[in-house]
N, C-alpha and C positions, 0 to 999 in steps of 0.2 A: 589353479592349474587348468587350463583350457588346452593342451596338448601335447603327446609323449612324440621325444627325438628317438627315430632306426638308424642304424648303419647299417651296410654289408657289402662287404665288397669279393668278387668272383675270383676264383681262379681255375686253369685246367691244369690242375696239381695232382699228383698223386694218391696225396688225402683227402683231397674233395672228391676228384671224378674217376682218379686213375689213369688220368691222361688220355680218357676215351674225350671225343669232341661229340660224338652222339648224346652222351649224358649233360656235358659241356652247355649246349646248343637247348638242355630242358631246364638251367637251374637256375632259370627266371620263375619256373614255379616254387623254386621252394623260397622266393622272395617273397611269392602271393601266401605261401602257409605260413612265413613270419607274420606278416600282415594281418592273415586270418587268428592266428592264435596271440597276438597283441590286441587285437580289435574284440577276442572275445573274455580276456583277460578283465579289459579298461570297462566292457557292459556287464560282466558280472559285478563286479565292484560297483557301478550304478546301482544295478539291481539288489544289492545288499544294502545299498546307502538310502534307497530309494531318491534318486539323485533324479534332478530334471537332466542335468548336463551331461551333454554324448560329448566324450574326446574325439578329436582328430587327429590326427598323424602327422608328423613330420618326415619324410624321407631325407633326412637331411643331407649323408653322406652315402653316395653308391656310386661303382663302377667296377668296371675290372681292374686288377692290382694283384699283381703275383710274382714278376719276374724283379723289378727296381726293389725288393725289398732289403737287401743287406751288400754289405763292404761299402763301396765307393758309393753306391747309390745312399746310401743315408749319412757316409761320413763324409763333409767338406773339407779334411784335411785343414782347419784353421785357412781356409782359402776366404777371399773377398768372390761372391755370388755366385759357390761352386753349384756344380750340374747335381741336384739330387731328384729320385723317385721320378727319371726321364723313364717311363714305360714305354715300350715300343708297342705298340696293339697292330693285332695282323686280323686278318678277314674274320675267321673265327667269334675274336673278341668285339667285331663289329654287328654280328650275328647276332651275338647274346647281349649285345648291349641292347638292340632292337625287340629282344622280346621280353629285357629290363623294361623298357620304354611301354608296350603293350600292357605289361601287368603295374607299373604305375595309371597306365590311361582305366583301365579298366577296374581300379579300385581308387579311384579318384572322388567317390563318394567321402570314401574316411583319409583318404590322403591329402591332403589338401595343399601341401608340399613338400617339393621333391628336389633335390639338389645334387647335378653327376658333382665330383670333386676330382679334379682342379678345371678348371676351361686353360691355361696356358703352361706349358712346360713341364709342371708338375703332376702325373697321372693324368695329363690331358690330352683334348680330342684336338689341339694346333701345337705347333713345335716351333720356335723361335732362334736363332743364331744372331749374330752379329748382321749377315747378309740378307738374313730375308726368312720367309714359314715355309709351312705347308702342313696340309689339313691329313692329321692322323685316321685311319679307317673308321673311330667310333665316333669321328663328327659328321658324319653323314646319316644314318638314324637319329641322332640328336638333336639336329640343325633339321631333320623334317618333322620331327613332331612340336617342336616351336614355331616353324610354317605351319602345318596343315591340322596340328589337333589343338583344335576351337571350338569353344561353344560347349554342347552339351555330349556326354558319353553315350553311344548307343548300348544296348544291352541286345546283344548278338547271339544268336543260338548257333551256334560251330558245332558242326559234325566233320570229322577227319579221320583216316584209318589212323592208326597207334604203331608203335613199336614199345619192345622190351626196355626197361633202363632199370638197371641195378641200383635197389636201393628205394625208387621211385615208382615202378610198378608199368603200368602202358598210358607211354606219354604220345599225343596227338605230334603228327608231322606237322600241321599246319595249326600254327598262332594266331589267332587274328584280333584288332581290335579297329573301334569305327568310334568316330565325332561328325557330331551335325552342329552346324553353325546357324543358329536359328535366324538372325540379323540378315544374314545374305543366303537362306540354302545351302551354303557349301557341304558337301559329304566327303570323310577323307575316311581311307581304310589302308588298318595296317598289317602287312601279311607277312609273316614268319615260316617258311619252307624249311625245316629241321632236315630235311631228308638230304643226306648226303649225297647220294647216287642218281635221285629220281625228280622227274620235275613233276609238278600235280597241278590240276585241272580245278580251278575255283569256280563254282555258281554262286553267284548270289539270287535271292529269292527275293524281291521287294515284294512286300504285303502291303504297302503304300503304294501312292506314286513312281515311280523308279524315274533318275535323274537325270535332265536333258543331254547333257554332254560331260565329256572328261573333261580335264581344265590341263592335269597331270597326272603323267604316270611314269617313276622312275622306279629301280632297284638297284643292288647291291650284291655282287655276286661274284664268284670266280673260279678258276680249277683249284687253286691251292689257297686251303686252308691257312697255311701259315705266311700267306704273302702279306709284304706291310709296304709303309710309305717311307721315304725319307727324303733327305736334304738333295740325292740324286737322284733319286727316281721317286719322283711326288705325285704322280697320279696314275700310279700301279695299278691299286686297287681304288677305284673310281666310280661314280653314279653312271648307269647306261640307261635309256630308254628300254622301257616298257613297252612291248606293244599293247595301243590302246584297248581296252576293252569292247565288246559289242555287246549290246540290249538289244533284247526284242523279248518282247509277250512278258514283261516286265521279272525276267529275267537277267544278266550280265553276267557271260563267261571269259574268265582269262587264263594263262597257263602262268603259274610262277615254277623258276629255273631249280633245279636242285642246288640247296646253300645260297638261299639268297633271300634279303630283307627288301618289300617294296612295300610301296605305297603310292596311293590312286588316289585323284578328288575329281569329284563331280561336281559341277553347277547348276543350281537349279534350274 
């Protein structure tokens, strides 16, 4: 055995979160304490066996999944290639899929793979008809951490003020997770704004060099939470520009919006 398969997939349900989107928007950490309490599970059993071998992780199956679970959505009715577990995903679930994405990048030492389920029709981030797609809200976090998280994980020291979450204690407004791309320089960072109402003011501190230029800077944002995409209105909820960052004194400040996922690359 060289590695143990996770599942878990999210929802803003009543028995998970309550239907709050503040608690919602933190329960990518309790994917990092699955991860942490499997990770120290698999090295005790090392350490009992006295075993050379460190397991790795598989994240096999994750995403959001809550609403397509029953009636027509699971039963085809003896149909020929009926519509099943079409999830519709709205801003929200675009949000926590990105700070999914953050706590895979940043336990990517023991994770070593990670797989959203489905990429089409099925629980997935594109939607298909006879006439043509369109890209559901959680392919947009998704499809940039396949662009810009490369190479190697930073290990980031994040300070953020907190709020309350029931159940969970005082969770940070702001996620963040960073790759440097040793091959080329590239720097990409990824930043999770939980704060519904407020937008917040990022520094970064380089203790290094700080990076010539931005290359990119997009996010993900909106007034309502529960906006989605569809066959009529397919770029609803949409990437917008960033505005770019500024350095000086090896500094870089930007403001991210309240409810919203971005991410930035620098070049070296």
């Amino acid at each position: 055995m060289d590695g143990l398969s996770l599942h878990r997939y999210f929802g803003n349900t009543q028995e998970e979160t309550g239907g709050d989107s503040a608690k919602f928007l933190a329960m990518n950490l309790s994917m990092e304490r699955q991860i942490a309490e499997t990770v120290a599970v698999c090295d005790l059993v090392r350490g009992h066996k006295r075993s050379p071998k460190k397991l790795w992780l598989s994240f096999d199956e994750w995403n959001v999944w809550y609403r397509a679970r029953h009636g027509d959505a699971v039963n085809g009715h003896e149909q020929e290639a009926p519509h099943l577990l079409e999830e519709v995903y709205n801003l929200e679930d675009a949000l926590l899929v990105g700070g999914l994405i953050n706590s895979l990048i940043r336990n990517a030492d023991r994770v070593k793979l990670a797989c959203l389920a489905q990429l089409i029709n099925v629980i997935a981030p594109i939607m298909t008809n006879a006439n043509g797609m369109f890209r559901q809200t959680i392919y947009y976090p998704y499809s940039w951490a396949l662009q810009f998280a490369r190479g190697s994980v930073l290990n980031l020291q994040v300070e953020s003020p907190t709020y309350e979450v029931k159940e969970m204690g005082q969770v940070p407004y702001l996620d963040v997770a960073g790759t440097m791309d040793p091959e080329n320089g590239k720097i990409s960072v990824f930043v999770l704004n939980r704060d519904l109402s407020k937008a917040h003011t990022v520094e970064l501190n380089w203790q290094d060099k700080a990076p010539a230029r931005v290359l990119s800077s997009t996010l993900l944002t909106g007034d309502d939470l529960k906006a989605f995409n569809s066959f009529e209105a397919p770029k609803r909820v949409a990437p917008r520009p960033l505005d770019k960052p500024s350095t000086a004194g090896g500094r870089t400040k930007f403001e991210v919006p309240a409810r919203s996922y971005s991410v930035i690359q620098w070049g070296a």
